[in-house]
Backbone as CSV, one residue per row, in Angstrom:
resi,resn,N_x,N_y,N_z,CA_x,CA_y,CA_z,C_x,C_y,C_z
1,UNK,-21.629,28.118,-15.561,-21.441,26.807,-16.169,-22.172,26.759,-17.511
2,UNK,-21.176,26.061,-18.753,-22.366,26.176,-19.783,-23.137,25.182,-20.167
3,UNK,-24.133,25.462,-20.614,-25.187,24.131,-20.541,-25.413,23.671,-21.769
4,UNK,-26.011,22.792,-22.305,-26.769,21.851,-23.054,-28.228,21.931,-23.514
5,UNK,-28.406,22.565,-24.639,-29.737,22.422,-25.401,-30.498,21.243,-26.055
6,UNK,-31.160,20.619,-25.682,-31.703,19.868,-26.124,-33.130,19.972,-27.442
7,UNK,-33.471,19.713,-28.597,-33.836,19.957,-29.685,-34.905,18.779,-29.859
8,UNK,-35.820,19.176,-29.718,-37.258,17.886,-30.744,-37.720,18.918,-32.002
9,UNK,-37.186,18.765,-33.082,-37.636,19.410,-34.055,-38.794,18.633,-34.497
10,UNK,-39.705,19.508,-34.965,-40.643,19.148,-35.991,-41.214,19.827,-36.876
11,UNK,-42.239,19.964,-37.514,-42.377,20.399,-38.742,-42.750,21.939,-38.438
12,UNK,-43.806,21.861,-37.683,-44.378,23.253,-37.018,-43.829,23.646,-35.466
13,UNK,-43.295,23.041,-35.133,-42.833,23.743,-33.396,-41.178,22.729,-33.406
14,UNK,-41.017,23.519,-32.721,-39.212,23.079,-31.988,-39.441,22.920,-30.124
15,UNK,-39.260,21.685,-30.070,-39.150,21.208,-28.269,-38.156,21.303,-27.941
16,UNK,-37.599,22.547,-26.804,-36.722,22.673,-26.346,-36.301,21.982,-24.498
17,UNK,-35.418,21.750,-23.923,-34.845,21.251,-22.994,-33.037,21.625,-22.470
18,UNK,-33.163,21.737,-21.429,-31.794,22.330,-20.966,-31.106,21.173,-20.127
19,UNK,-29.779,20.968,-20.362,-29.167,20.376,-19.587,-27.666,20.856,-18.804
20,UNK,-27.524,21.399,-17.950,-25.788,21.088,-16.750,-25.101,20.017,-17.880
21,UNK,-23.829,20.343,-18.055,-23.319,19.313,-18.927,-22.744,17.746,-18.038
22,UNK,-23.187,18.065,-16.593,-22.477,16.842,-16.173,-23.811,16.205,-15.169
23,UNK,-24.616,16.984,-15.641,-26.310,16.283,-14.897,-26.032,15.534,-15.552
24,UNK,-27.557,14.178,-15.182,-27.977,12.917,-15.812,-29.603,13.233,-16.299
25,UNK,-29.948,14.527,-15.732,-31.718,14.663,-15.850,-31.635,16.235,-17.022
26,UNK,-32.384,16.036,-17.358,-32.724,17.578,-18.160,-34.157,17.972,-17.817
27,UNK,-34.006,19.339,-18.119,-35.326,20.010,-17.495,-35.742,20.798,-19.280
28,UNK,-37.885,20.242,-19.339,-37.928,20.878,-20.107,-38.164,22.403,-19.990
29,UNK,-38.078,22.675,-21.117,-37.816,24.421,-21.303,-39.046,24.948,-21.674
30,UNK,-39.156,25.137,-23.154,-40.378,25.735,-23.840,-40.542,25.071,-24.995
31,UNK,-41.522,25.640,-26.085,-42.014,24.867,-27.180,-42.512,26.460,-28.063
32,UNK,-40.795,26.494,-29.253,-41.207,27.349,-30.165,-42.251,26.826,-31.301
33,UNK,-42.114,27.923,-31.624,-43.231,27.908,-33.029,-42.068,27.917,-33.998
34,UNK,-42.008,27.142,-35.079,-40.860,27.274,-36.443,-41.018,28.390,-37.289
35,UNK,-39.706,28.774,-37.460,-40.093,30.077,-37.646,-40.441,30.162,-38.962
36,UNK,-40.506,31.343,-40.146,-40.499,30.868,-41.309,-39.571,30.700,-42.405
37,UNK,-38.411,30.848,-41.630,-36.830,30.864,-42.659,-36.188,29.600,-41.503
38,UNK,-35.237,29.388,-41.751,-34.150,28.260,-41.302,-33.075,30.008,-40.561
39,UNK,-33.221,30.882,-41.134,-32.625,31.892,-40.585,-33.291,32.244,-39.293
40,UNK,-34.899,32.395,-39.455,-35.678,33.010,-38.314,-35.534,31.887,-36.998
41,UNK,-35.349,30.410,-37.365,-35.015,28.943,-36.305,-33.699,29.566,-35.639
42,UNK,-33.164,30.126,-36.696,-31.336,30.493,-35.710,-31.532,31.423,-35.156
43,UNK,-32.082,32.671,-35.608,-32.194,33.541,-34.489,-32.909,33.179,-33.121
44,UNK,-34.179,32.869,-33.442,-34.666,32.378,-32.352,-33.785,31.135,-31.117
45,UNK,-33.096,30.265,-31.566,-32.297,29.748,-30.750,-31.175,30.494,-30.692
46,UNK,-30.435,31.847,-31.108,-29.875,32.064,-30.494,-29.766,32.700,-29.328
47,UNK,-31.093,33.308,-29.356,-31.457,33.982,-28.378,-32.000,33.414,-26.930
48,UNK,-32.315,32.619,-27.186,-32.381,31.246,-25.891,-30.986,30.834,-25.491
49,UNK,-30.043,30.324,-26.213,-28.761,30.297,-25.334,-28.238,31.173,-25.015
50,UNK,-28.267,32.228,-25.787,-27.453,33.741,-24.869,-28.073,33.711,-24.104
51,UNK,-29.741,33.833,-23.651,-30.206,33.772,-22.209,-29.808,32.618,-21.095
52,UNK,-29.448,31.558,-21.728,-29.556,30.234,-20.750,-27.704,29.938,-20.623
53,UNK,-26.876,30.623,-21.294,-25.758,30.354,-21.585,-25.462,28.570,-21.973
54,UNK,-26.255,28.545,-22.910,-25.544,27.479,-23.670,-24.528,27.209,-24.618
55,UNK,-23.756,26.259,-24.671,-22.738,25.950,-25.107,-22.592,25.220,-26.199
56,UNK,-23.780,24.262,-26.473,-23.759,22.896,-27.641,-25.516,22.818,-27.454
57,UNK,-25.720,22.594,-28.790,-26.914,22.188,-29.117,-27.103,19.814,-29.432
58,UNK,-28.042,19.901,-28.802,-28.663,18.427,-29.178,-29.770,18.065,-29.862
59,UNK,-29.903,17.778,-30.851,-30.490,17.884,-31.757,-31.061,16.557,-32.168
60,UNK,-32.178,16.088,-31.919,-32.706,14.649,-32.399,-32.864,14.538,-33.501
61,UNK,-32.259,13.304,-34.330,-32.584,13.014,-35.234,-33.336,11.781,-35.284
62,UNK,-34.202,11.832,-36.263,-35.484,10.903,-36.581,-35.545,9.394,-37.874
63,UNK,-34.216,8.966,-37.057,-34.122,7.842,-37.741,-35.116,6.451,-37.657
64,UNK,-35.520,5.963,-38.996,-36.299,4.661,-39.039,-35.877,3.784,-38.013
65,UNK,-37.129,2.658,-37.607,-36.659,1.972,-36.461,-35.452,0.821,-36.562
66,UNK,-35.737,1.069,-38.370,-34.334,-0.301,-38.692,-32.524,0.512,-38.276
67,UNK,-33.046,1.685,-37.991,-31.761,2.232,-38.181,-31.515,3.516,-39.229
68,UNK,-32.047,3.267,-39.712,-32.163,3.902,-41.244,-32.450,5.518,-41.433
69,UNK,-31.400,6.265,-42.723,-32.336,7.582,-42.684,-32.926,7.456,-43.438
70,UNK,-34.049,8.191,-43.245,-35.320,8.171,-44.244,-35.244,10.085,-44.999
71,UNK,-36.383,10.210,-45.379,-36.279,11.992,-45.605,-36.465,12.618,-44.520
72,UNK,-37.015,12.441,-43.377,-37.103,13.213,-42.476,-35.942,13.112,-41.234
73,UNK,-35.293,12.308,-41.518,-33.642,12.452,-40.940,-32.828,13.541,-41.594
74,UNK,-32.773,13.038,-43.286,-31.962,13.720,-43.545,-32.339,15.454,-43.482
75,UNK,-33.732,15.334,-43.923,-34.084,17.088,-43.390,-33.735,17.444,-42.127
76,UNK,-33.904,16.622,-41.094,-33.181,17.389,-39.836,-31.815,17.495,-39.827
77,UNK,-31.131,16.484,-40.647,-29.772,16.732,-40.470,-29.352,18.078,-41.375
78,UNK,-29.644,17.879,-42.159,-29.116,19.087,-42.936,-29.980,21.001,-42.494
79,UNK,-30.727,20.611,-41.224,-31.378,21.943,-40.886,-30.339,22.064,-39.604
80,UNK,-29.581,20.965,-38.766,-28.625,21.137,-37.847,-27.287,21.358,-38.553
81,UNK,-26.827,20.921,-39.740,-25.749,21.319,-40.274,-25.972,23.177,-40.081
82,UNK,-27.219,23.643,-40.970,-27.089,25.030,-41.052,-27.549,25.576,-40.158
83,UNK,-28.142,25.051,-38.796,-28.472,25.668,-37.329,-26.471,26.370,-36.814
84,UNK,-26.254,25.258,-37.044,-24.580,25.175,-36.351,-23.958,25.800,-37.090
85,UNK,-23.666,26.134,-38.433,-23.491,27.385,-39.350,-23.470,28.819,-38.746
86,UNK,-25.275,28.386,-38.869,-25.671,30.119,-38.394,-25.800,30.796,-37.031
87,UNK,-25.348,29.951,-35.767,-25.775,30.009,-34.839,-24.148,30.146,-33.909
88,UNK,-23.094,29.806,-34.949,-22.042,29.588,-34.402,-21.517,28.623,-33.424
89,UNK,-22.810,27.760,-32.701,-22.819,26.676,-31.657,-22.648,25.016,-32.397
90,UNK,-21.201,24.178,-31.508,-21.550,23.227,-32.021,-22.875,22.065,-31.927
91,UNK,-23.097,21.382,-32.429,-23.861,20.469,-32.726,-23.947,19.336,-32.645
92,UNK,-25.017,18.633,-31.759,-24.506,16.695,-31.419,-25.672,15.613,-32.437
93,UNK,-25.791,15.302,-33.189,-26.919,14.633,-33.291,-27.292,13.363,-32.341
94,UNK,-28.475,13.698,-32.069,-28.340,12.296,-31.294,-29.899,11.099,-31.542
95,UNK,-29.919,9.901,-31.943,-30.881,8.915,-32.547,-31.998,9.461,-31.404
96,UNK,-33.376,9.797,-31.758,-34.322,10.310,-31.298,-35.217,9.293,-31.272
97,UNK,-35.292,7.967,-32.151,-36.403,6.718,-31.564,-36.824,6.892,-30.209
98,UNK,-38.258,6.561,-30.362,-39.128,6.385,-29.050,-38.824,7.618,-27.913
99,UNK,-38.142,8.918,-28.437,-38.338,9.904,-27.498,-39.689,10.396,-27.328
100,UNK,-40.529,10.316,-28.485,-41.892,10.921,-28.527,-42.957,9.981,-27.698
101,UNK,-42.744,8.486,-27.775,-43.457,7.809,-26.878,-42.962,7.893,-25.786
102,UNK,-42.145,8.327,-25.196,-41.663,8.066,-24.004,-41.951,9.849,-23.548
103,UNK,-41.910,10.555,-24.012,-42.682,12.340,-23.532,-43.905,11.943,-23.037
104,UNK,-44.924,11.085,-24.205,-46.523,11.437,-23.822,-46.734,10.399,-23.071
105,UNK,-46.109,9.568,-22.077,-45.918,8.704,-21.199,-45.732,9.240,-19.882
106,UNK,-44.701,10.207,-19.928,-45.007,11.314,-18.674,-45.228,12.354,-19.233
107,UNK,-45.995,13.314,-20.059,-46.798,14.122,-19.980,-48.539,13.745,-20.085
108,UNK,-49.093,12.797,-20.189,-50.245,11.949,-20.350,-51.207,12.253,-20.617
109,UNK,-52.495,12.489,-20.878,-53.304,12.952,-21.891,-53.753,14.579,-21.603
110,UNK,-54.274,14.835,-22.727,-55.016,16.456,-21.849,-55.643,16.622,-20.864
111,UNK,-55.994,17.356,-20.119,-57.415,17.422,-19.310,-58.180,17.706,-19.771
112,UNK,-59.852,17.222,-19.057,-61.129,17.061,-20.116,-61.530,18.744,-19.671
113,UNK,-62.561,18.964,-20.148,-63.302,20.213,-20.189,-63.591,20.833,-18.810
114,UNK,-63.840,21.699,-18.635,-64.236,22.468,-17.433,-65.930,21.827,-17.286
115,UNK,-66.686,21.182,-17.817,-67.658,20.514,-18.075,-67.454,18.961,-17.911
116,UNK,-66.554,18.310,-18.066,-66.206,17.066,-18.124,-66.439,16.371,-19.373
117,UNK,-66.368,17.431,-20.134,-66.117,16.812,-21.667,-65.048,16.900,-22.050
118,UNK,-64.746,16.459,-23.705,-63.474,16.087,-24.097,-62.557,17.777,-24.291
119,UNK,-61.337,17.654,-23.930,-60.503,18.616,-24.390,-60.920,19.574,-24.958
120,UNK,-60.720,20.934,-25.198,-60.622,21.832,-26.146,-59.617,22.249,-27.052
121,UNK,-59.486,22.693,-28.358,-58.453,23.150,-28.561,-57.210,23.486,-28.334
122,UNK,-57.535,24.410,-26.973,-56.340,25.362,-26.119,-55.915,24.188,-25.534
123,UNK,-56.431,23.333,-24.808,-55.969,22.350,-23.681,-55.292,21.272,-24.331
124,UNK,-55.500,21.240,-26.018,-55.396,19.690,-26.661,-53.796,20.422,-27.357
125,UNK,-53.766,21.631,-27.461,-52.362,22.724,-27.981,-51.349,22.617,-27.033
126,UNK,-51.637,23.214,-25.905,-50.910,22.900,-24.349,-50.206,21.150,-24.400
127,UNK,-51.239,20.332,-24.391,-50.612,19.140,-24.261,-49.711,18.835,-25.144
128,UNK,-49.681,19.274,-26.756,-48.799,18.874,-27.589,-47.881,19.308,-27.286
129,UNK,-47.526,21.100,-26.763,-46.541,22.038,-26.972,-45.509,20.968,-25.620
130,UNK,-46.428,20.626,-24.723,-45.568,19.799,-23.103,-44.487,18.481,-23.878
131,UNK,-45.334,18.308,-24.760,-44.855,16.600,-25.831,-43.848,17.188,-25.776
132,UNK,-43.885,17.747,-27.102,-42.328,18.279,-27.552,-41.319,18.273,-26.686
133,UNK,-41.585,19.761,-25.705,-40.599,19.644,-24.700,-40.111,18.677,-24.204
134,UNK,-40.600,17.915,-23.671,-40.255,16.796,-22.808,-39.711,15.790,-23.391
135,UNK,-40.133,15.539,-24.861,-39.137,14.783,-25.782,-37.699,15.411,-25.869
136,UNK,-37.669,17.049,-26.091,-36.470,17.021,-26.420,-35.323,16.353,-25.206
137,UNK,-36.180,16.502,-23.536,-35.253,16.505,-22.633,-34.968,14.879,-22.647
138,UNK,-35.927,14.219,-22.955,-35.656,12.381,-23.319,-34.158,12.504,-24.235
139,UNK,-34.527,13.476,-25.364,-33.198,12.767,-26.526,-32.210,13.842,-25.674
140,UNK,-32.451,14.841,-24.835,-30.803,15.152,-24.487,-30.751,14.456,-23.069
141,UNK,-31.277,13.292,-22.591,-30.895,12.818,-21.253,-30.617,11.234,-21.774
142,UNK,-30.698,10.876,-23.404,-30.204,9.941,-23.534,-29.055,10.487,-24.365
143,UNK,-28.624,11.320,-24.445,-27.348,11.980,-25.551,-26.149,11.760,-23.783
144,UNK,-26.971,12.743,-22.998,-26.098,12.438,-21.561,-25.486,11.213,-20.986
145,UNK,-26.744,10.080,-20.990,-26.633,8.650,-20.582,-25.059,8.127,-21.864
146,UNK,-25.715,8.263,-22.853,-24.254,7.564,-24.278,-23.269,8.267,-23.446
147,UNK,-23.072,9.577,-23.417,-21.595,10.315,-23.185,-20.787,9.739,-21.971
148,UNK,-21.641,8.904,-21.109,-21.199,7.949,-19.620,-20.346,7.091,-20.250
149,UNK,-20.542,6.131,-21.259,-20.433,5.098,-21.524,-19.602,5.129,-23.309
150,UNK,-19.264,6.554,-23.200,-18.309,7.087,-24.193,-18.590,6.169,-25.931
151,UNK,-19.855,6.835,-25.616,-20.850,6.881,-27.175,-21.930,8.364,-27.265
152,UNK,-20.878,9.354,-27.305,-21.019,10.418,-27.695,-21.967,10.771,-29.205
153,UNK,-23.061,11.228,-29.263,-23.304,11.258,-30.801,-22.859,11.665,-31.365
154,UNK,-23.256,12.019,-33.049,-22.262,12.594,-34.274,-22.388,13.739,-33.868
155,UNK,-21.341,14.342,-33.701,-20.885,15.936,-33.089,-20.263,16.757,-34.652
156,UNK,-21.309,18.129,-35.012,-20.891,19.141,-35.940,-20.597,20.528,-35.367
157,UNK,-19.451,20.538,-36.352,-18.665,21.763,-35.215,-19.215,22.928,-36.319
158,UNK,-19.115,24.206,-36.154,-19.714,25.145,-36.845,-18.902,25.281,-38.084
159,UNK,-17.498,25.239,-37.939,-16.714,25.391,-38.945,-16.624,24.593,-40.211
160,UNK,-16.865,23.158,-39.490,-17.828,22.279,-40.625,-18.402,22.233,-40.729
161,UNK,-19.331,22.710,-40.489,-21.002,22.922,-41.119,-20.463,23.773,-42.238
162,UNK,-19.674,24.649,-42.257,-19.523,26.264,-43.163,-19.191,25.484,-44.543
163,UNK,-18.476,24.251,-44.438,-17.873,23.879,-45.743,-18.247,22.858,-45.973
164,UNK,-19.609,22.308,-45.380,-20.237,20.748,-45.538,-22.309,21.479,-45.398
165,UNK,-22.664,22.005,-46.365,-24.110,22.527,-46.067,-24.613,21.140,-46.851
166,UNK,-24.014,20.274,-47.322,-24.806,19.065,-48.109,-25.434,18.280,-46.677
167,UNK,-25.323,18.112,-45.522,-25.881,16.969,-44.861,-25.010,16.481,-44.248
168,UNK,-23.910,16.172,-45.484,-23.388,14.874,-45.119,-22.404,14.859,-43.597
169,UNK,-22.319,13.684,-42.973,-21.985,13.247,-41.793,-20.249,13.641,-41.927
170,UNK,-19.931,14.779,-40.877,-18.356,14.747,-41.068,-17.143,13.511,-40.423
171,UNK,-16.526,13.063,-41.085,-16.085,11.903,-40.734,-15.161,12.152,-39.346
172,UNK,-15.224,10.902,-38.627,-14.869,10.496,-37.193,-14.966,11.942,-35.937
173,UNK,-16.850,11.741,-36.101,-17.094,12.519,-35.537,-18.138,12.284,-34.511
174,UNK,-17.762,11.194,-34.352,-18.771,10.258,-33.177,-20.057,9.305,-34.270
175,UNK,-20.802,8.761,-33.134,-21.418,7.663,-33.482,-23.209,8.101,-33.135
176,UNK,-24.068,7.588,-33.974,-25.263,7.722,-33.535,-26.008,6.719,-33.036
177,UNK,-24.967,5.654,-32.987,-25.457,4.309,-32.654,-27.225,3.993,-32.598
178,UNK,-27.577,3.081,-31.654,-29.063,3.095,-31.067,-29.395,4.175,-30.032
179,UNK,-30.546,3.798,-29.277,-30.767,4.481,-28.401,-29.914,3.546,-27.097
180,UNK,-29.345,4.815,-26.003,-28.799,3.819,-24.479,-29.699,2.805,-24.237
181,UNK,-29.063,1.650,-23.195,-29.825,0.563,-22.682,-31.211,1.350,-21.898
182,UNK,-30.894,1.962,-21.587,-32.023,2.312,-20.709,-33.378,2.975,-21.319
183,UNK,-33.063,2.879,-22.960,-34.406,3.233,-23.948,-35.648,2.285,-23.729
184,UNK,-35.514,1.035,-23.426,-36.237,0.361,-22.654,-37.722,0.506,-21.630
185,UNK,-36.452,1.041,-20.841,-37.030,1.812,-19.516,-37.946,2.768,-20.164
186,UNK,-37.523,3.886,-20.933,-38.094,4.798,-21.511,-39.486,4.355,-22.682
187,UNK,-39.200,3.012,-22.823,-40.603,2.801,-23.736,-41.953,2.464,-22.967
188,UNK,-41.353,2.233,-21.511,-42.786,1.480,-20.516,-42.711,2.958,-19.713
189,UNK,-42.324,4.110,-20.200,-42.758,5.133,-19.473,-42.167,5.445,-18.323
190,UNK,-40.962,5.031,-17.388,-40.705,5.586,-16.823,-39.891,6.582,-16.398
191,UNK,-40.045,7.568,-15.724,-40.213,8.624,-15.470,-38.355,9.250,-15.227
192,UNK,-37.623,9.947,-15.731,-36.322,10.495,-15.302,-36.241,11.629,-15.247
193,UNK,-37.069,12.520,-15.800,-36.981,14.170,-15.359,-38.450,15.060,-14.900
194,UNK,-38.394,15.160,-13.788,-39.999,15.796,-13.623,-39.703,17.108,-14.143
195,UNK,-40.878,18.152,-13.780,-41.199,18.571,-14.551,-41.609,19.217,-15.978
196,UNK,-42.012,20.291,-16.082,-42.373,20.818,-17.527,-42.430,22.740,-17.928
197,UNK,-41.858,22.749,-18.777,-41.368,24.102,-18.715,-42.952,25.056,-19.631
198,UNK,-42.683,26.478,-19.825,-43.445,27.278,-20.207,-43.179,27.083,-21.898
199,UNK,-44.319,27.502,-22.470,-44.282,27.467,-23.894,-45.510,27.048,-24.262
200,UNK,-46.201,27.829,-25.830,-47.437,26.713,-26.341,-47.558,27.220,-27.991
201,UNK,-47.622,26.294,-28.768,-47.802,26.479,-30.290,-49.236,25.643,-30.605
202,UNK,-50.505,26.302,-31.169,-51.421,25.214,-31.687,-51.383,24.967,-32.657
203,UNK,-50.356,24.630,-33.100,-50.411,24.212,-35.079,-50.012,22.730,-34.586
204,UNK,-50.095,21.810,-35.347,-50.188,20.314,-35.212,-48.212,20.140,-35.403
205,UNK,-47.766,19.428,-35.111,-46.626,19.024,-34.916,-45.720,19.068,-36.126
């Protein structure tokens, strides 16, 4: 069966998450390190779906709370235009608001020291690398929830990516609307996919 990648990009690490295309839960995966080309990001994910046999990438984008893209939308959009380029896999964007509060809500703070003091480094790295993940599986278990209720996000197919590397949104190609009703739910923390997968980057987000 082929599955569903789920994507929390950020500046220094990529939160990955897997989804069954007809689950409702996603499971997180791991938490790369970015690589140092937009080439070295594609290899590296391609090599995760040839292992996981994935089919479509989900990809959060980091739109303002008015709705709005700001620069760090459009940089993700235009790093999923050329993910889906180079990777040959299509591409969903899907509105990523409050996925990050809603990760460190069920992943919850570090653990204190083997002393009972505050965190260390390693332990305060671990907790970020869990964030990520678990965000990405928030924005691909609300990309899942829209597709119920046939609000699919903006979907880039590789072939347009090849002749659209500007960004721009290919027309009638779905919607990025808000986040599902149930983003809500997801802002007071509760809980839709347990666990947490392997992975750790200590560079700050």
């Amino acid at each position: 069966m082929r599955r569903l990648l789920g994507i929390d990009l950020g500046t220094r690490r990529i939160g990955l998450a897997i989804a069954e295309p007809n689950a409702p839960r996603a499971r997180p995966l791991a938490t790369l390190g970015r690589g140092r080309s937009l080439d070295a990001d594609a290899e590296a994910l391609g090599r995760v779906a040839a292992a996981n046999g994935i089919a479509e990438l989900v990809v959060g984008l980091p739109l303002d709370m008015s709705g709005a893209e700001g620069p760090a939308a459009l940089a993700a959009r235009q790093w999923a235009v050329a993910i889906a380029d180079a990777t040959g896999l299509p591409v969903t964007l899907r509105d990523e608001r409050l996925s990050s509060h809603v990760a460190e809500g069920r992943v919850g703070r570090p653990k204190r020291g083997p002393s009972g003091g505050p965190p260390g480094p390693a332990r305060r790295a671990a907790n970020r690398a869990r964030i990520d993940r678990e965000a990405a599986a928030v924005i691909l278990e609300d990309e899942l929830t829209a597709r119920e209720i046939g609000l699919a996000g903006e979907r880039i197919l590789p072939e347009q990516a090849r002749t659209d590397r500007s960004g721009r949104p290919p027309a009638g190609s779905g919607t990025l609307g808000k986040p599902p009703a149930d983003a809500e739910d997801h802002a007071r923390g509760l809980p839709r996919s347990p666990g947490t997968g392997p992975g750790l980057d200590e560079e700050p987000r």
